[in-house]
Wavefront OBJ file of the C-alpha trace (Angstrom):
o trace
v 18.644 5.571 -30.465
v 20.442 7.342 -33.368
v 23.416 9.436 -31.918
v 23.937 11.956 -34.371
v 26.972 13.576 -35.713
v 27.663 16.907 -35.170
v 25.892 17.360 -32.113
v 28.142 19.264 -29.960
v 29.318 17.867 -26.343
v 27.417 14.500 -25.393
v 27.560 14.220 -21.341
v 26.459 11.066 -18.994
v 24.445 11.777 -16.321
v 24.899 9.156 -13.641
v 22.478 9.269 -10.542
v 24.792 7.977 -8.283
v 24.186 11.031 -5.856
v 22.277 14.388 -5.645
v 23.050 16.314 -7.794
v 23.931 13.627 -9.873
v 27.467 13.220 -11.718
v 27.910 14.383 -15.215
v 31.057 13.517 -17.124
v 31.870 13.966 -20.836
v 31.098 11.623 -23.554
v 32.775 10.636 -26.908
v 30.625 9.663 -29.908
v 32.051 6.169 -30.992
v 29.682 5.325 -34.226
v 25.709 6.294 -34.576
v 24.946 3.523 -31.809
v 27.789 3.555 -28.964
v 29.104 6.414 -27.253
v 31.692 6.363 -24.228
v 31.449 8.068 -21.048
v 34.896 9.257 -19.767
v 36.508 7.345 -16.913
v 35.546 8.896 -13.778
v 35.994 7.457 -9.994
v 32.596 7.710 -8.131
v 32.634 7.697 -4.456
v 30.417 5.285 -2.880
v 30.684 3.195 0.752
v 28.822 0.253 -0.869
v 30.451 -2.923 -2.598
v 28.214 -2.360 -5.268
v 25.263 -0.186 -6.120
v 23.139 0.157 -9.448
v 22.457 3.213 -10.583
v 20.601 5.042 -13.392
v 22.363 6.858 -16.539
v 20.920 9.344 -19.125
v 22.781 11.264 -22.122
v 22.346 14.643 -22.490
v 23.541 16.655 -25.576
v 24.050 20.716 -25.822
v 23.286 20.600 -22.059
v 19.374 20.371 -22.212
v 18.539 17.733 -24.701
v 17.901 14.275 -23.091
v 18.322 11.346 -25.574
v 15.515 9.075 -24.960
v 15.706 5.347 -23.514
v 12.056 4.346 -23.398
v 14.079 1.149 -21.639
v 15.981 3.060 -18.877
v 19.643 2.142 -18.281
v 20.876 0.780 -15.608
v 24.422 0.543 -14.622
v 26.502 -0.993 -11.928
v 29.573 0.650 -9.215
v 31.746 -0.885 -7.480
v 34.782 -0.162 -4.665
v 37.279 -2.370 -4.856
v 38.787 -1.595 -1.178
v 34.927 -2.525 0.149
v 35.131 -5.822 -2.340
v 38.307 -7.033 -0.802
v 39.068 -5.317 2.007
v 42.002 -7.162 3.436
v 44.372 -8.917 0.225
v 42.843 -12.312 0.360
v 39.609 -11.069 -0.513
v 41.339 -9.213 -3.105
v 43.420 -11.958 -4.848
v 39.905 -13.848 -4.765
v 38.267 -11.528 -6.995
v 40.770 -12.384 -9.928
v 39.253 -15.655 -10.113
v 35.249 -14.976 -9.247
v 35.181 -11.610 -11.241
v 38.061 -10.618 -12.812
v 36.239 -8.072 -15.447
v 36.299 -5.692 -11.926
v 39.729 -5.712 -12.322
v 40.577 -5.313 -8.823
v 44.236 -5.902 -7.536
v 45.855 -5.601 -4.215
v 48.081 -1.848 -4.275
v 50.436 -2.374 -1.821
v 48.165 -2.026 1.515
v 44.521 -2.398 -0.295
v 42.493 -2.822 -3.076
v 42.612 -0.525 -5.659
v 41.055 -0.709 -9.630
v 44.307 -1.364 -11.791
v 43.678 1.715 -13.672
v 44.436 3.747 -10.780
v 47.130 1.177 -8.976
v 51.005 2.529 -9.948
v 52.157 -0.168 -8.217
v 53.482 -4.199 -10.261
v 49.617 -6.201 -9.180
v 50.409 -8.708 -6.264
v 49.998 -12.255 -6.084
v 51.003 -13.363 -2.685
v 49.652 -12.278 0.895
v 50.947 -10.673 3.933
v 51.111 -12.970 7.149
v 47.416 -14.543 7.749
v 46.260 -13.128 11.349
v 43.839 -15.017 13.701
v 42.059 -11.846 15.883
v 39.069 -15.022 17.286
v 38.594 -18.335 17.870
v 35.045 -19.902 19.535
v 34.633 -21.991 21.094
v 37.833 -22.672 23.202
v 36.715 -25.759 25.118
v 35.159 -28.997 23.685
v 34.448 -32.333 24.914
v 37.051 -35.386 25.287
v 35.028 -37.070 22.360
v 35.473 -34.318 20.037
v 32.767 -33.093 17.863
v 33.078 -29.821 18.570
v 32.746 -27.140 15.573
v 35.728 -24.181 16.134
v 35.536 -20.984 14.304
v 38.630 -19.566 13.566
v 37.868 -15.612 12.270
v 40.693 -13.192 11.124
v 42.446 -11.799 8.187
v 44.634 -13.215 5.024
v 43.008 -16.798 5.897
v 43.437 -17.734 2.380
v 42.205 -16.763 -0.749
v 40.404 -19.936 -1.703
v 39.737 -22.982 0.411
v 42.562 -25.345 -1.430
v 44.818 -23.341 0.539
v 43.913 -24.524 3.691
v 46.015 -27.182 4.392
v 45.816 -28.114 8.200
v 44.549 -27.100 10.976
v 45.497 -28.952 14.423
v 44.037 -28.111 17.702
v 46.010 -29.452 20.937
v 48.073 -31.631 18.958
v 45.429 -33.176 17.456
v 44.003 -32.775 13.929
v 41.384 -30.789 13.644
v 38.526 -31.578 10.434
v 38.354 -28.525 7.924
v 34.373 -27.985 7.240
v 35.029 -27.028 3.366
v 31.557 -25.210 2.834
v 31.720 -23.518 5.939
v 35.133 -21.421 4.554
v 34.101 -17.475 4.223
v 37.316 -16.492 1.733
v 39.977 -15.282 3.532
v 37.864 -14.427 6.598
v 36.609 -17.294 8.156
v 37.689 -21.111 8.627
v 35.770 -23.732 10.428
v 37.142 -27.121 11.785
v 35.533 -29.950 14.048
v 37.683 -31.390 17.078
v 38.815 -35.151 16.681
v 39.018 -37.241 20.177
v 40.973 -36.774 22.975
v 42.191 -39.806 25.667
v 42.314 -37.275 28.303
v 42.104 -33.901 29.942
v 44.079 -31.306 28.190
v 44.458 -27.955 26.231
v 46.806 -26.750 23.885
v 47.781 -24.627 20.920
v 45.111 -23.782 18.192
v 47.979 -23.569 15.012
v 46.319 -23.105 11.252
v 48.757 -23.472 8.076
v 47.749 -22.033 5.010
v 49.532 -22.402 1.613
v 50.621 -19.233 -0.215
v 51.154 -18.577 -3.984
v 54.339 -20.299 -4.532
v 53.493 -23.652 -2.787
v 55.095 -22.045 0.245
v 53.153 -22.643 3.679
v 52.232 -20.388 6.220
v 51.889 -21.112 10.037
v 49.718 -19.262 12.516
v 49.030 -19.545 15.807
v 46.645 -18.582 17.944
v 47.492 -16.563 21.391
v 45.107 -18.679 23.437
v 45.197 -22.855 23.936
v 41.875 -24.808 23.206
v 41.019 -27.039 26.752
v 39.581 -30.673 26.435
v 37.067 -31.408 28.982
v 35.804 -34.407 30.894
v 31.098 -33.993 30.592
v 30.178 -35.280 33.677
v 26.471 -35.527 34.520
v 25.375 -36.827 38.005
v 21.467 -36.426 38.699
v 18.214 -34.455 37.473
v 15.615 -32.790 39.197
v 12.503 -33.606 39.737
v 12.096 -36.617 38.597
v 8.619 -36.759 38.036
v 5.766 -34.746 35.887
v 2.223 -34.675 33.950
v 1.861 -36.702 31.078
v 0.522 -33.370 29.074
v 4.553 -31.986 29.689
v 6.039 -29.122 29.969
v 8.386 -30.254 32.985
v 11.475 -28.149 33.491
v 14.119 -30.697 34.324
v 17.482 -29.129 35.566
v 20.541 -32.011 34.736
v 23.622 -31.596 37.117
v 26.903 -32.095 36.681
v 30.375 -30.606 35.271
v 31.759 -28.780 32.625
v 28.041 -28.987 30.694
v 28.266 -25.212 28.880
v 31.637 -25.713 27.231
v 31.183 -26.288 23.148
v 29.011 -23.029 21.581
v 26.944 -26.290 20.415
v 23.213 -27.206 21.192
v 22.904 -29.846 23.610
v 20.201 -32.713 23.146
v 18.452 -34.286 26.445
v 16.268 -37.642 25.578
v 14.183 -39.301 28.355
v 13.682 -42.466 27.110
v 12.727 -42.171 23.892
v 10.997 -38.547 24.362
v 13.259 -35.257 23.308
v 13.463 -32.866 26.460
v 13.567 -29.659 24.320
v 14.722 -25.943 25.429
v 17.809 -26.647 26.421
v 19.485 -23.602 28.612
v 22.859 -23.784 29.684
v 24.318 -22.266 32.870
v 27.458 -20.225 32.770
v 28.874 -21.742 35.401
v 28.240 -25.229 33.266
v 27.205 -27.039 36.758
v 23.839 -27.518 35.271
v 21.387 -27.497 32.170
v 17.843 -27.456 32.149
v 15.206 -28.609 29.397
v 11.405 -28.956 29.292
v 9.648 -32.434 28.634
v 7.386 -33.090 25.733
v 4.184 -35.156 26.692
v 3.206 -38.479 25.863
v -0.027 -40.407 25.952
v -0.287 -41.835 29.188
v 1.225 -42.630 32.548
v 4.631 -44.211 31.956
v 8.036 -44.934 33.723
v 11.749 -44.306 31.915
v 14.786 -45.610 33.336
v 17.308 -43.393 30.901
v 18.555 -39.798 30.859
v 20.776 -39.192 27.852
v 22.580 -35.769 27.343
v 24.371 -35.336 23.762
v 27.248 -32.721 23.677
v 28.893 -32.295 20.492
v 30.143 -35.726 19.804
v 29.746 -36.404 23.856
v 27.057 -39.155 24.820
v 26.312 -39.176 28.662
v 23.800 -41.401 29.719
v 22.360 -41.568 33.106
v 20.597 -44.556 34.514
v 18.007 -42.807 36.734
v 14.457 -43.389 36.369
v 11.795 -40.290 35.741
v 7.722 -40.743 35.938
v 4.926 -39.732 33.759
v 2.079 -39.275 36.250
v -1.579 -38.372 35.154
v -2.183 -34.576 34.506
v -3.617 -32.867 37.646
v -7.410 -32.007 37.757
v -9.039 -29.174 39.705
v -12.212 -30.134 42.064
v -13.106 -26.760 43.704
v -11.833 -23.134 44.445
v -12.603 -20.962 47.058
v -13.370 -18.138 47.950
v -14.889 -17.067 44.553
v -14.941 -13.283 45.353
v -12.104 -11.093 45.249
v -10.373 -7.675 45.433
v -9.325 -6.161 41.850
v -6.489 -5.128 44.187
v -5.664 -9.178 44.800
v -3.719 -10.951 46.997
v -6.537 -13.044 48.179
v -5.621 -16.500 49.563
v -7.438 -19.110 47.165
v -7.828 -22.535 48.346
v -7.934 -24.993 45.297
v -8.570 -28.736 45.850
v -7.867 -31.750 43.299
v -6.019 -34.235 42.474
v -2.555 -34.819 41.703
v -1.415 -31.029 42.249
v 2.039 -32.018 43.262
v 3.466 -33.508 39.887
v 3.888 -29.979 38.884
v 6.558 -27.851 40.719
v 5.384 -24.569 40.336
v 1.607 -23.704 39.542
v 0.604 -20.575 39.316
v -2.832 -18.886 38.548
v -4.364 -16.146 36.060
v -7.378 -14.533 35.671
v -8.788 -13.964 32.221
v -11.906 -12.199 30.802
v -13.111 -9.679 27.851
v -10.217 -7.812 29.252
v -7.206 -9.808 28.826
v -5.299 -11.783 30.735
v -3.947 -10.761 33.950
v -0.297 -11.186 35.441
v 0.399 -14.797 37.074
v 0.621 -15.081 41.152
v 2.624 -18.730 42.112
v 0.889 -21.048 44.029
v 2.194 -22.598 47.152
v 1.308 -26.853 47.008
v 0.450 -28.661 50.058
v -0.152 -31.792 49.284
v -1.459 -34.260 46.359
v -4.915 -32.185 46.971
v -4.168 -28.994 48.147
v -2.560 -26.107 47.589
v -3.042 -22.555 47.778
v -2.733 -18.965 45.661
v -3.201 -15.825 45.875
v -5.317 -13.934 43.571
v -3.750 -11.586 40.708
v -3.877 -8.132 40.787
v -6.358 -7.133 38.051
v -5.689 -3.957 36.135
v -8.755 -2.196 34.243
v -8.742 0.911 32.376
v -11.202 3.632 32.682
v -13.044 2.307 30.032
v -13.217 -0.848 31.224
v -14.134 -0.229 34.769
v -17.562 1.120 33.387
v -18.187 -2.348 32.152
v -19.619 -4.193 34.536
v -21.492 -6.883 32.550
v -17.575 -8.450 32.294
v -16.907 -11.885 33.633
v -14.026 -13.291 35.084
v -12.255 -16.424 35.383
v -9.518 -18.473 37.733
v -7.419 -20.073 35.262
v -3.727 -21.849 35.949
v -0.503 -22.876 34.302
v 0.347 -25.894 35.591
v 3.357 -26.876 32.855
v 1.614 -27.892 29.869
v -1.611 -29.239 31.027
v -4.305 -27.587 28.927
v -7.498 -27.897 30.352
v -6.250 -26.475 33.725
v -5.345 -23.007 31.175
v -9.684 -22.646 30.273
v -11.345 -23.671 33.123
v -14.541 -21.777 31.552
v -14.820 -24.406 28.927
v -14.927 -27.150 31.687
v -18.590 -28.980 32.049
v -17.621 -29.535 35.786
v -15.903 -26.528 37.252
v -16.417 -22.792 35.486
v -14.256 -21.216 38.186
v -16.038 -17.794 37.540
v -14.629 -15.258 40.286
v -16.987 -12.278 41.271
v -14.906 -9.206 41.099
v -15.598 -6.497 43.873
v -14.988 -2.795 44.531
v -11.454 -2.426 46.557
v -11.898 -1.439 50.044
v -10.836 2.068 50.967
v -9.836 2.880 55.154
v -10.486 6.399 55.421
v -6.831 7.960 57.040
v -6.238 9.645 60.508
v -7.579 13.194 60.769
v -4.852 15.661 60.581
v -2.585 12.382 60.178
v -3.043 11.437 64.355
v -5.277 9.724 66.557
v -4.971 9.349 70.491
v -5.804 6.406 71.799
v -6.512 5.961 75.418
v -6.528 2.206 76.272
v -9.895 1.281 74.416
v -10.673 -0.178 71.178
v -9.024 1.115 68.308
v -12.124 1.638 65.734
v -11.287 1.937 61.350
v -13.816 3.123 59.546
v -13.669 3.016 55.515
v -15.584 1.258 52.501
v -16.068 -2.085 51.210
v -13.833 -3.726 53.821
v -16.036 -7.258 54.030
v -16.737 -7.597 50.395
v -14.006 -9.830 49.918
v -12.097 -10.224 53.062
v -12.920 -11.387 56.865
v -11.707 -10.462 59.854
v -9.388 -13.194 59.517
v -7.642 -11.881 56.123
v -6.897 -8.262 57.265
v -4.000 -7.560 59.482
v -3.770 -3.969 61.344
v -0.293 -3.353 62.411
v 0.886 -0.276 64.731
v 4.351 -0.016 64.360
v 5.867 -3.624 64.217
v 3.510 -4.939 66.522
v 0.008 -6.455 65.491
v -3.514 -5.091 66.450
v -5.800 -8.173 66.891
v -9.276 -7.634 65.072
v -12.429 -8.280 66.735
v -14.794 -7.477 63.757
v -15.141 -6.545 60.570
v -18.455 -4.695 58.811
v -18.740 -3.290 55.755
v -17.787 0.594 57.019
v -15.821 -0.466 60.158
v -13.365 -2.738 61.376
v -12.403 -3.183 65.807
v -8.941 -4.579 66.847
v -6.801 -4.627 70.317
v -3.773 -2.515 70.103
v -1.117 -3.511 72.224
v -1.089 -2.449 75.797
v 1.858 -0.328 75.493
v 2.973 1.799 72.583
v 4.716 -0.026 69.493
v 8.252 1.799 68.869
v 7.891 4.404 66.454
v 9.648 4.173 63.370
v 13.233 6.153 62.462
v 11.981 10.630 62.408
v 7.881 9.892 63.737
v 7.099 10.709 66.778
v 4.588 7.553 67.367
v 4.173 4.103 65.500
v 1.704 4.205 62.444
v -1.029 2.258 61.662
v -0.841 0.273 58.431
v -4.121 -1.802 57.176
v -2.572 -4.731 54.719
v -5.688 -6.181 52.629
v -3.821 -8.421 49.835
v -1.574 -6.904 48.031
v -2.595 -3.650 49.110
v -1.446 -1.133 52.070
v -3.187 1.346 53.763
v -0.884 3.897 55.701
v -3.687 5.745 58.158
v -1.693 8.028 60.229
v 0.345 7.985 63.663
v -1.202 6.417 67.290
v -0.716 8.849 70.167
v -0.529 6.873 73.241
v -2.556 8.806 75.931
v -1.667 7.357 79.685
v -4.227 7.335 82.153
v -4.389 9.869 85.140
v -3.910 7.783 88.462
v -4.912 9.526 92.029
v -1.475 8.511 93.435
v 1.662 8.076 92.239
v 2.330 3.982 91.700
v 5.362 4.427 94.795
v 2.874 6.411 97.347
v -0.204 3.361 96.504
v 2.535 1.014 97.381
v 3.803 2.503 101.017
v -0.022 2.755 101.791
v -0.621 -0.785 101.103
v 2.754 -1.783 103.270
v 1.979 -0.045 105.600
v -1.700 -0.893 105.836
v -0.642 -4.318 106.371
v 1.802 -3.695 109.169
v -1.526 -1.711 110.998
v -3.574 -5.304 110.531
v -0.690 -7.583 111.418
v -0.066 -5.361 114.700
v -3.867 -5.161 115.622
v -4.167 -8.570 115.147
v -1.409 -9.548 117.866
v -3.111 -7.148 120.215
v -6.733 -8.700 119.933
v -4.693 -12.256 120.228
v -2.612 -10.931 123.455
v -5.379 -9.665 125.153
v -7.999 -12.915 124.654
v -5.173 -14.539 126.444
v -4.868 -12.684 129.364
l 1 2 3 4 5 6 7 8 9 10 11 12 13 14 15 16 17 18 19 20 21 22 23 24 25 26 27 28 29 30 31 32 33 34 35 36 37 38 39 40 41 42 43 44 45 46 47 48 49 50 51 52 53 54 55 56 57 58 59 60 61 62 63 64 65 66 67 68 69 70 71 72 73 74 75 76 77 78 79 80 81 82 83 84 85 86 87 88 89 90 91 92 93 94 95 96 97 98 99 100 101 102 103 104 105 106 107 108 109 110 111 112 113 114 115 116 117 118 119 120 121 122 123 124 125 126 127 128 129 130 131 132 133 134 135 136 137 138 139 140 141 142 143 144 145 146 147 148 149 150 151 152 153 154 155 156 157 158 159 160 161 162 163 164 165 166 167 168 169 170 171 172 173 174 175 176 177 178 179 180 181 182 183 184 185 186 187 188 189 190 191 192 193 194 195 196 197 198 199 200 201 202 203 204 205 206 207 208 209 210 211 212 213 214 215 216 217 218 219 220 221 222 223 224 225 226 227 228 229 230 231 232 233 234 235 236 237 238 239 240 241 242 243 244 245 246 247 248 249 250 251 252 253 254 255 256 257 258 259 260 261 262 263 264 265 266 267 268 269 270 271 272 273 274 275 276 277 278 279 280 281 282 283 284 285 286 287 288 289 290 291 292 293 294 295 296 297 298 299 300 301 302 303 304 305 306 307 308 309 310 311 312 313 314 315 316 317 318 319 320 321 322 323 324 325 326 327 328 329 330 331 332 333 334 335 336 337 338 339 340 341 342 343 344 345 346 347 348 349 350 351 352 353 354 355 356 357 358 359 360 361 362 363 364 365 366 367 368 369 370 371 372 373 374 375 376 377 378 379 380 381 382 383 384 385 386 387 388 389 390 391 392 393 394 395 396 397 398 399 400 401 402 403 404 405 406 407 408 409 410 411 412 413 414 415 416 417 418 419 420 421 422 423 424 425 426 427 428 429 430 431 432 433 434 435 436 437 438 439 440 441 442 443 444 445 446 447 448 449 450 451 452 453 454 455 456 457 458 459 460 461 462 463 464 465 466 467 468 469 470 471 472 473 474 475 476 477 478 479 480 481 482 483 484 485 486 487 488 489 490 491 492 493 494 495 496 497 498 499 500 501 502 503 504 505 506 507 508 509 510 511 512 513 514 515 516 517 518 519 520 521 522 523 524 525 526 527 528 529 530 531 532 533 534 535 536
């Protein structure tokens, strides 16, 4: 736009904050005008902000376009002198130059611009342990590490040279270098020389020494899985976590993936992918940084497992119900565990316990409903397993053979002791609640008084009979008798205390036992008389 003569004072307003900034502006020709220098405050590198012209304080000359201008802070650019002396050669229009202890705009710098670097300073260096073969990537972080990459001129590690990774080099902050090969256990100095302006070179050392390492791997565990996958394999052996790198595990020819290291570096696990049928591999192979291991030990690909029949199919929501699952080949997987999924959700997984290729057992999941859904009783429910990554095992609804749909029942409630006691006099010890044989027998309930076990006799719907002990249970630490505790599952039921009531007896146990002594002397002596007097 025209920018007329005359006009008085011509200001740039620069949203850079609120309120924005206004500064004065000099009229240059009809088209330019120039806003005075002015230093704006910002915590960013850079930051674009918008500018309008004002004239006689109210009039806004129009920019249907909108300008846009760009800040910058030199100290945030370059914040230690490297950095600095960098932006001379990737954008010297900022005209930033290092002012005796930072970067400063040479407008406002009273001091001759520099061109050479304090000391560099290493304040990290990661990894500090690699393998004997080398291979290992080292990141070397500080300050003043150069202000290009030519400078770098060697870096050695132990003695030994150490590879600079050119496009890896962050300007003056960060320099990366990958270990050569070492003939044998050892550590030593981690030393970086950088050239300076002059051609002169620069030495720096690092405060801790970088350790060579021996990977030893030994054996793996187990050594056998399902075809479908999913395996976790734990490898064992020494020094396995040094190197930040990723390890690679190959059986055979198939990539164990998820690799987790210990910190202890006795060990590292991975999970096998599946292949496409029953199959034997003779080969472990472990890669660490330029570190092959290989370990001749043989690992099996057995068919997936297959589930025949479950039972009981009627549980507790409150779970903990001992399922009984039969099949075949349940022991290639080490740690099963079952689910139960519906409309709802899934629930939480239980582990199973295996007994044998056939057999093995779990106990049912707690199942958590909300109010809402515990109105809904059209839902159905399924057993479901993870068995590593064997699929079908994961939706036994969608099998043709087994649905494994569980019929979910009302917990059982045991109504408690009356005041909190009951006295029990040497009969049978009667429960009385709801819903206690829905899903449970006599066999799957356990009554304890104190630490000791009441043996159940029955078990109704409303009532359930055991055996107390003959004599009272201990009590436990500040109660006056033991308490009875009903475990169903998961679940316990805390009824109240058992008052042991003794018996009245007619006679004092010492006075029946001098009758019956001397009851027996009276026989024995009438005995000898009837035998003395026959005789005679």
């Amino acid at each position: 736009p025209d920018i007329k003569d005359g006009l008085q004072e011509y200001r740039c307003v620069v949203h850079v904050q609120t309120p924005p900034v206004s500064v004065e502006a000099q009229r240059l020709s009809e088209s330019e005008l120039r806003c005075k220098p002015t230093a704006y405050n910002i915590d960013e590198k850079t930051k674009d902000v918008s500018i309008e012209v004002v004239w006689n304080g109210v009039f806004y000359v129009d920019d249907p376009r909108g300008t846009t201008i760009q800040l910058y802070n030199c100290s945030a650019l370059g914040d230690d002198c490297g950095l600095c002396l960098s932006l001379n050669s990737t954008n010297p229009h900022y005209g930033c130059q290092w002012c005796g202890s930072s970067c400063k705009y040479n407008a406002v710098c009273n001091k001759p611009a520099a061109n050479s670097c304090p000391k560099p300073v290493i304040l990290n260096v990661s990894p500090l342990a690699g393998p004997l073969e080398g291979g290992t990537l080292v990141t070397i972080s500080g300050s003043n590490l150069g202000s290009s990459d030519n400078q770098i001129k060697k870096i050695t590690i132990a003695g030994s040279e150490c590879q600079f990774i050119r496009k890896d080099y962050q300007t003056s902050k960060v320099v990366v270098c990958r270990t050569g090969p070492m003939n044998r256990n050892s550590n030593g100095p981690i030393i970086l020389t950088i050239s300076g302006s002059s051609g002169s070179e620069q030495k720096v050392e690092w405060l801790e020494h970088f350790t060579y390492k021996e990977v030893i791997i030994d054996r793996f565990q187990p050594n056998e899985g399902p075809v479908s996958g999913g395996t976790i394999i734990t490898i064992y052996g020494s020094n396995l976590n040094i190197s930040n790198a990723n390890a690679t595990v190959q059986i055979g020819n198939q990539p164990c993936i998820d690799i987790r290291k210990t910190e202890t570096g006795h060990s590292v696990s991975c999970k096998t992918t599946g292949v496409s049928r029953p199959i034997t591999f003779h080969k472990l192979n472990l890669t660490l940084d330029a570190a092959v291991k290989i370990l001749e030990m043989a690992y099996n690909y057995r068919p997936d497992p297959n589930i025949t029949k479950i039972e009981p199919m009627t549980i507790y929501r409150l779970g903990g119900r001992i399922i009984t699952v039969t099949g075949e080949n349940l022991n290639v997987v080490q740690q099963p565990k079952m689910f139960i999924s519906g409309s709802g959700g899934e629930t939480s997984r239980t582990d199973c316990t295996i007994r044998d290729s056939s057999l093995m057992t779990c106990p049912s999941p707690k199942i958590k409903f909300s109010a809402r859904r515990r109105r809904q009783v059209a839902d159905q429910y399924y057993f479901n397993f993870i068995m590593d990554d064997v699929q079908h095992v994961q939706r036994l609804q969608d099998s043709p053979h087994l649905k494994g749909q569980v019929t979910v029942v009302p917990d059982p409630t045991y109504l408690p002791f009356k005041d909190g006691i009951r006295f029990y006099k040497g009969d049978i010890l009667v429960l009385e609640g709801r819903n206690l044989n829905l899903a449970c027998t006599k066999e799957e309930v356990k009554v304890m008084i104190g630490n000791e076990q009441c043996k159940v006799e029955s078990l109704s719907e409303q009532r359930l009979l055991c055996h107390p002990p003959d004599n009272s249970p201990r009590a436990s630490h500040g109660r006056s008798a033991p308490e009875v505790k009903v475990i169903v599952g998961f679940e316990n039921f805390t009824l109240g205390e058992l008052q042991y009531q003794k018996q009245a007896s007619p006679l004092p146990t010492f006075a029946i036992t001098i009758l019956a002594v001397g009851g027996g002397i009276i026989l024995f002596i009438f005995v000898a008389v009837v035998v003395m007097y026959r005789r005679r």
